[in-house]
PAZAPA-4460 file (N, C-alpha, C; in steps of 0.05 Angstrom, whole numbers, plus 32768, in hexadecimal, padded with zeros to 4 digits):
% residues 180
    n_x    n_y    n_z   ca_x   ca_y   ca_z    c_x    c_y    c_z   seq   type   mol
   8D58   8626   89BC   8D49   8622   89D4   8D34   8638   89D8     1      X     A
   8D37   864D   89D2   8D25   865E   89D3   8D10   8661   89C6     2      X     A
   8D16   8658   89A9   8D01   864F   8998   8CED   863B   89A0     3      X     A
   8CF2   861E   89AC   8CE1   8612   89C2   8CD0   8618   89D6     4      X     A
   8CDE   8631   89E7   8CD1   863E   89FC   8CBD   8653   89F4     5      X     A
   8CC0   8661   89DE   8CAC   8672   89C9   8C92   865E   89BE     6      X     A
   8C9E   864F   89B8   8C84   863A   89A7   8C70   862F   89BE     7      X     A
   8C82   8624   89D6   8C74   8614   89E9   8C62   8635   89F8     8      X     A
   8C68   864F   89F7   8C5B   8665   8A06   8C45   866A   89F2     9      X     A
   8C51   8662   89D4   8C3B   866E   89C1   8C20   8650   89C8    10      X     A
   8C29   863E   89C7   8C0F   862D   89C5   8C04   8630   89E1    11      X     A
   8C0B   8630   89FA   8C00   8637   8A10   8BE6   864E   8A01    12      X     A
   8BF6   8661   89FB   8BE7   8679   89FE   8BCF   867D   89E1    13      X     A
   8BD2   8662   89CB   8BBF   8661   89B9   8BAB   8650   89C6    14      X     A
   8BB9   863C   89D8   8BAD   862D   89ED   8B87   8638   89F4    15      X     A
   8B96   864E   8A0A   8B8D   8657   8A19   8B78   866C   8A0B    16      X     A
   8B87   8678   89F3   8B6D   868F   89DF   8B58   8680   89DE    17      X     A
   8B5B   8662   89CD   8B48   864E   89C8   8B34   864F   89E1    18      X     A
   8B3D   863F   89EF   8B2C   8635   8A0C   8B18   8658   8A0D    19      X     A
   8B24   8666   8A0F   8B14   8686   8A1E   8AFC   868C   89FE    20      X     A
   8B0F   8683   89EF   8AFB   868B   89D0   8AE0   8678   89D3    21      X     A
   8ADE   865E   89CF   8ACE   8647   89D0   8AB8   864C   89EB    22      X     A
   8AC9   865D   8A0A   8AC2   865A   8A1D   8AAF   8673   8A18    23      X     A
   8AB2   8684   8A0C   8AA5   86A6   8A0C   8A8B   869D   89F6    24      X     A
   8A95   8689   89DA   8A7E   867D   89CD   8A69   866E   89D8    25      X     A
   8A6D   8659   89F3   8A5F   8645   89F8   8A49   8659   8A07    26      X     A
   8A52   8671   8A1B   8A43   8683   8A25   8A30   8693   8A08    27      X     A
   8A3D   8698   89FC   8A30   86B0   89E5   8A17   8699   89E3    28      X     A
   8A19   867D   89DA   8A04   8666   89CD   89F1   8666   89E0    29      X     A
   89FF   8663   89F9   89EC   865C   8A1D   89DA   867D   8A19    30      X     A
   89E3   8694   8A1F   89D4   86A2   8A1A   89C5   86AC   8A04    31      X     A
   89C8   869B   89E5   89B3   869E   89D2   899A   8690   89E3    32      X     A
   899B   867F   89E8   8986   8669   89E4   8981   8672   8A01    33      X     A
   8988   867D   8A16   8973   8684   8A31   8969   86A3   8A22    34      X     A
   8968   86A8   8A14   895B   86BB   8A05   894C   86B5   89FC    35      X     A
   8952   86A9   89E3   8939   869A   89D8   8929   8691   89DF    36      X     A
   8930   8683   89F3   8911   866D   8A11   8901   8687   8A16    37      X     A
   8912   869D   8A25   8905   86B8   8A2E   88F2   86BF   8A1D    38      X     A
   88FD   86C3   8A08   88EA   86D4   89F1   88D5   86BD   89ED    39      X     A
   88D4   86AA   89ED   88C0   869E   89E4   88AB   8697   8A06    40      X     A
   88B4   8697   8A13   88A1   869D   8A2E   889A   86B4   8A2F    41      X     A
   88A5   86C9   8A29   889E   86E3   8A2E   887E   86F2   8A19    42      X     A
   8893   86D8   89FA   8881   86DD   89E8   8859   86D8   89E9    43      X     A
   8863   86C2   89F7   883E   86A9   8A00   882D   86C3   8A1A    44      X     A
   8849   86D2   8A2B   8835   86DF   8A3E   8838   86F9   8A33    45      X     A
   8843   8701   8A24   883F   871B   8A1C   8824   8718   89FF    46      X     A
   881C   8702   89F1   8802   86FB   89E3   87F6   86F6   89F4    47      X     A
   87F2   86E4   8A13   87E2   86DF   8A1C   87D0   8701   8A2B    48      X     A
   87E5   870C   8A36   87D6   8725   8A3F   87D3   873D   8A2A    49      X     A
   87DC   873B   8A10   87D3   8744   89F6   87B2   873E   89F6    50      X     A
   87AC   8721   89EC   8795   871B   89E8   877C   8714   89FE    51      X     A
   8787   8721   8A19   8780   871E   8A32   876B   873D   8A32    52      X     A
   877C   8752   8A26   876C   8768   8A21   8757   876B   8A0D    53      X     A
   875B   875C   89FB   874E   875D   89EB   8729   8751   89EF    54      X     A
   8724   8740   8A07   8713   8733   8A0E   8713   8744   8A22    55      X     A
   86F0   873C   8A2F   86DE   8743   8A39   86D2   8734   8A50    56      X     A
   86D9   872D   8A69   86CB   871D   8A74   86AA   871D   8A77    57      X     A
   86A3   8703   8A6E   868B   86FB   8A67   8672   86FC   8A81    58      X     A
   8680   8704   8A94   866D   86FE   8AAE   8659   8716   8ABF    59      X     A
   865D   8729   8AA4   864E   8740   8AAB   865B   8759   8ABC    60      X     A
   866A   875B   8ABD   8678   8765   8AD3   8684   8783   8ABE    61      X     A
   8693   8778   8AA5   8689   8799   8A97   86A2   8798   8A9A    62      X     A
   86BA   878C   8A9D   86DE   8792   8AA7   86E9   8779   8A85    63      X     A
   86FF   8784   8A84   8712   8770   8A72   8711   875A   8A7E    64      X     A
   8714   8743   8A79   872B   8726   8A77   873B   8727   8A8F    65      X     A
   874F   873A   8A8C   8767   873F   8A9E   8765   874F   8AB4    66      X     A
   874A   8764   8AB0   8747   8769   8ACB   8734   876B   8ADD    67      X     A
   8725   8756   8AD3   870F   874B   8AE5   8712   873E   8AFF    68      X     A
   8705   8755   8B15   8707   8752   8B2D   86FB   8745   8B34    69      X     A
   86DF   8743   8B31   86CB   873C   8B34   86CB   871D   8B4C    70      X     A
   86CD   8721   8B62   86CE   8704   8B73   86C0   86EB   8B6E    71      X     A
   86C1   86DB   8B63   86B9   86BF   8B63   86B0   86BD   8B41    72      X     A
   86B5   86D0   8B35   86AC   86D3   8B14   86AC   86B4   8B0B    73      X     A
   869A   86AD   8AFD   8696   8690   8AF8   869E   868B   8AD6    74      X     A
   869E   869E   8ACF   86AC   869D   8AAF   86CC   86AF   8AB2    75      X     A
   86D8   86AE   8AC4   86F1   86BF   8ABB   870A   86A3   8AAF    76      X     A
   870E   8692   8AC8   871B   8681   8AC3   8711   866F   8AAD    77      X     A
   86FF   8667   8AA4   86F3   8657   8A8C   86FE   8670   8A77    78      X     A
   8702   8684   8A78   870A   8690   8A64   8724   868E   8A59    79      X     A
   8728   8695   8A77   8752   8690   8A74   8761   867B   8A6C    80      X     A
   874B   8665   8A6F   8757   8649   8A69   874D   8645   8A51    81      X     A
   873D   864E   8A4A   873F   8648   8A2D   8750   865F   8A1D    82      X     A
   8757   8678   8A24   876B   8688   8A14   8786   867D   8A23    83      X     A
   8787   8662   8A33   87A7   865F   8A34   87A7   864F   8A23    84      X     A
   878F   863C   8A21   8791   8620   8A08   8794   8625   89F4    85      X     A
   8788   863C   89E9   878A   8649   89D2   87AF   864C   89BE    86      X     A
   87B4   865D   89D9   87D5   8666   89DB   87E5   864A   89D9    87      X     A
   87DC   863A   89E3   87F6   8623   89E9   87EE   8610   89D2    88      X     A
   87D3   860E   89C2   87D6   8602   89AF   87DF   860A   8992    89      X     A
   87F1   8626   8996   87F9   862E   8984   87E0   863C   896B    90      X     A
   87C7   8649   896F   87B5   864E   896A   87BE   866E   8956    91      X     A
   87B5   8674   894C   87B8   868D   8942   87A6   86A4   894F    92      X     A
   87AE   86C2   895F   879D   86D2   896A   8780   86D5   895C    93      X     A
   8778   86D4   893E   875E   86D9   8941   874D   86C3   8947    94      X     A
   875C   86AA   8942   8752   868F   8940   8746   868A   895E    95      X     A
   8756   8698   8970   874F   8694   898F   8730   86A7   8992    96      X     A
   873C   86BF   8985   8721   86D6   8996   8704   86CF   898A    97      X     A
   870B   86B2   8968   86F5   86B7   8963   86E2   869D   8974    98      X     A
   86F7   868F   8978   86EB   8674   898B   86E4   8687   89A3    99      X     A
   86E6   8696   89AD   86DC   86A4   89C9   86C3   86B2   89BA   100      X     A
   86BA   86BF   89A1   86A5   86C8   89A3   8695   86AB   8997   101      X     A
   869C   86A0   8990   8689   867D   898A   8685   8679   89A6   102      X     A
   8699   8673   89BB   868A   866F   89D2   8678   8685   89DE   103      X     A
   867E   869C   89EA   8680   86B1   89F5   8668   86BF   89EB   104      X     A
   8662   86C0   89D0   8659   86DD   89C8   866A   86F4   89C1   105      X     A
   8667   8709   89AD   866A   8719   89A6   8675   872C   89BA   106      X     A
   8666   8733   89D0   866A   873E   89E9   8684   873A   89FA   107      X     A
   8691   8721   89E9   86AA   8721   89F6   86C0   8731   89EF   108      X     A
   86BB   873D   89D3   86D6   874A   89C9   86D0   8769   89DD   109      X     A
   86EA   8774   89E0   86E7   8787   89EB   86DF   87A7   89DF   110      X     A
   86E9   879B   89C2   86E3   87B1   89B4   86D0   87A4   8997   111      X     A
   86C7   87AB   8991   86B5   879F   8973   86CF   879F   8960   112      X     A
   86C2   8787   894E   86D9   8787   8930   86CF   879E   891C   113      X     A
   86E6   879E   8906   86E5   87AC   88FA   86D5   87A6   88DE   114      X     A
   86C0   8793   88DC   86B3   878A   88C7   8690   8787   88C7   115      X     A
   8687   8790   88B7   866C   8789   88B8   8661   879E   88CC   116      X     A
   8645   879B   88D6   863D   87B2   88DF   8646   87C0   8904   117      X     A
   865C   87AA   8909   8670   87B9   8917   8686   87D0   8919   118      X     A
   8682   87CA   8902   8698   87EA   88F2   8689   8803   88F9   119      X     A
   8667   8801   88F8   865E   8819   8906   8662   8821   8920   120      X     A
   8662   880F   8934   866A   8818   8949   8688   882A   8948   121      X     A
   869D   8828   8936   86AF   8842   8930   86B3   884C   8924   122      X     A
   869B   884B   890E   8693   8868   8906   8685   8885   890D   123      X     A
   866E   8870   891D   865F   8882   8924   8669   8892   893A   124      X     A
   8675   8890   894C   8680   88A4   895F   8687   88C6   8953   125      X     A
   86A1   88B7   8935   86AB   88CD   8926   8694   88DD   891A   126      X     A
   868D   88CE   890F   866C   88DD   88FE   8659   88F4   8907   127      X     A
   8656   88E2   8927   8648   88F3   8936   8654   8910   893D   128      X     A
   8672   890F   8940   867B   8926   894C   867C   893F   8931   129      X     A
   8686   8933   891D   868F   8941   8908   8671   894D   88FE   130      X     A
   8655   8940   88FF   8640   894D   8909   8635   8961   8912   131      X     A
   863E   8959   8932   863D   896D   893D   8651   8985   893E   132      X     A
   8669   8982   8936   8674   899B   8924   866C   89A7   8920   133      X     A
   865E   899B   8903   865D   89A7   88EE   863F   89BB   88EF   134      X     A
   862E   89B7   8906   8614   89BA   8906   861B   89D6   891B   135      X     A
   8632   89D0   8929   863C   89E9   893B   8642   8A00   8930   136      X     A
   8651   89FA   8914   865D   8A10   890F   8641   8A15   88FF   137      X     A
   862F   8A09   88EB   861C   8A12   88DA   8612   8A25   88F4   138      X     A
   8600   8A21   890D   85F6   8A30   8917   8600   8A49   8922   139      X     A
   861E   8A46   892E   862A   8A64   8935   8630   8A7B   8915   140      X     A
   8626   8A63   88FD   8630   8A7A   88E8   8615   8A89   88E4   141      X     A
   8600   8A77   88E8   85E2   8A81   88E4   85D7   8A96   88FC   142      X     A
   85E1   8A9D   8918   85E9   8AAA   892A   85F1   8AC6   891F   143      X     A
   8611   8ABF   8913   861A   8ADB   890C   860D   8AF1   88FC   144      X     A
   8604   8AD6   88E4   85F8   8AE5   88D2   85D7   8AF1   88D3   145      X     A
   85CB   8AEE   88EC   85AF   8AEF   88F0   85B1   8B0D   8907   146      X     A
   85D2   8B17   8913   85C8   8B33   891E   85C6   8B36   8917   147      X     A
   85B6   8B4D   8927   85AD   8B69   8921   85CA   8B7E   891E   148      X     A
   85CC   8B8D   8900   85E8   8B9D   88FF   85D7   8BB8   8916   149      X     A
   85EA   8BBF   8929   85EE   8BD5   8939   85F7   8BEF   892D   150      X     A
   85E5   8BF9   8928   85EB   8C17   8917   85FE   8C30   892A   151      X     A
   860C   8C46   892C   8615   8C4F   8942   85F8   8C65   893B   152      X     A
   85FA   8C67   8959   85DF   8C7F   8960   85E3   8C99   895E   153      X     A
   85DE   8CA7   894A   85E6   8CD0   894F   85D2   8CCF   8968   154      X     A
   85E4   8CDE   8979   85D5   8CEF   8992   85D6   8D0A   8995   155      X     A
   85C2   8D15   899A   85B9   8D34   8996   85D9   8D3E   89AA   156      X     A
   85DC   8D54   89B1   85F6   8D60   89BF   85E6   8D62   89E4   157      X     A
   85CE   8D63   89E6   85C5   8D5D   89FE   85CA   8D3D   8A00   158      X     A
   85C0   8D2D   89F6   85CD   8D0C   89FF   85E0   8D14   89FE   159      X     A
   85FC   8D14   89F4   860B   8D17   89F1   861C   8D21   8A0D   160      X     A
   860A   8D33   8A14   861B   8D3C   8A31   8610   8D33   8A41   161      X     A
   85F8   8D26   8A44   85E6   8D16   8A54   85F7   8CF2   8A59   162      X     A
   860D   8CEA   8A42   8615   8CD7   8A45   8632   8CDB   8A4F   163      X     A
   8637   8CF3   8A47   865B   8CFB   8A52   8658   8CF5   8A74   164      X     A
   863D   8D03   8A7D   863B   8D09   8A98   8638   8CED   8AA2   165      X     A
   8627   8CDA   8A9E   8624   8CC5   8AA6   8646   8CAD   8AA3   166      X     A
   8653   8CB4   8A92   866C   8CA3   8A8D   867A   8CA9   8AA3   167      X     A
   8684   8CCC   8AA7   868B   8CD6   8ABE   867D   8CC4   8ADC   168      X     A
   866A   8CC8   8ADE   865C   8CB3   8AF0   8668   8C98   8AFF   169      X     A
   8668   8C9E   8AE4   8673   8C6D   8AE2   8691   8C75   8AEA   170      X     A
   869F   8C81   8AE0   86C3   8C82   8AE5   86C3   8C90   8B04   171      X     A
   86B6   8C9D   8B0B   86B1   8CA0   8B2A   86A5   8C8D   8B3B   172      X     A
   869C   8C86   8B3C   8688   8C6F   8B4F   86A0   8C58   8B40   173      X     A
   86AD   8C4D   8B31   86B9   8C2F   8B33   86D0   8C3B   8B32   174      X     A
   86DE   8C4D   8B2F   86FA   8C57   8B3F   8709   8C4D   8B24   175      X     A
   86FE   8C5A   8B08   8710   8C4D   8AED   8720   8C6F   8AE0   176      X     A
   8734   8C6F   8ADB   8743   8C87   8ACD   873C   8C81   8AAC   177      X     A
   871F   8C8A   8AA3   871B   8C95   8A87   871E   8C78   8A72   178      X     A
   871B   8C5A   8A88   8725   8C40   8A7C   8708   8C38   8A68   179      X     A
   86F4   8C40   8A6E   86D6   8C3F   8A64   86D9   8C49   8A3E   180      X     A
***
């Protein structure tokens, strides 16, 4: 009899592991996939305000894409809608920025590319400074080397006491103990 009452406690209780096992899996699966949705919404607005910086609103105003204030701007939204169409047709990022400078102009990227005679615009910044460096230090070396060497002066023993007396002077009148 006891053997019965063991078996019937043991399957209850494999019962019940099952149900909580399957029940803790069906959650683990439910929370893959509201992840996954997340990440992939998160993914479209975290590219959309990626490539949101990357543009330039076209309306003169001199501000990004994203933070163009500008009241009644007549190219912001024509922009946005075409960098959401862009996004939702599954487009590749340069494939979008380059249809915005086909529409747009050049003037839309926020920063110049890295090819062709855009590349000078980040060079030349470095160039210029390393330049001017270099033109800094040439002139403070041409400086050093152009004093005049300061010889020390023999003074007769009248200067000599003619300058003791005058030092004395100075340590009296500015109130200095022999600091001269």
């Amino acid at each position: 009899m006891s053997s019965g009452v063991s078996s019937g406690k043991r399957a209850s209780w494999v019962s019940r592991g099952w149900r909580l096992l399957t029940g803790r899996a069906a959650l683990a699966v439910l929370a893959a996939v509201m992840v996954t949705l997340s990440l992939a919404v998160t993914d479209s607005t975290a590219r959309f305000d990626t490539l949101g910086r990357k543009l330039m609103c076209s309306c003169g105003c001199a501000q990004g894409l994203m933070g163009c204030d500008h009241v009644g701007c007549p190219n912001r939204e024509g922009e946005m809608d075409q960098l959401r169409t862009g996004i939702a047709a599954g487009m590749a990022d340069q494939a979008i920025l380059d249809g915005f400078v086909d529409r747009w102009g050049a003037t839309v990227l926020a920063a110049p590319t890295t090819k062709g005679f855009d590349l000078v615009a980040w060079i030349m910044p470095f160039a210029v400074a390393a330049l001017a460096l270099a033109g800094t230090i040439l002139l403070v070396r041409n400086w050093a080397k152009n004093q005049p060497k300061v010889a020390p002066v023999k003074m007769s023993s009248s200067q000599a006491a003619a300058e003791g007396a005058m030092r004395e002077r100075i340590r009296r009148e500015t109130d200095t103990e022999g600091q001269l």
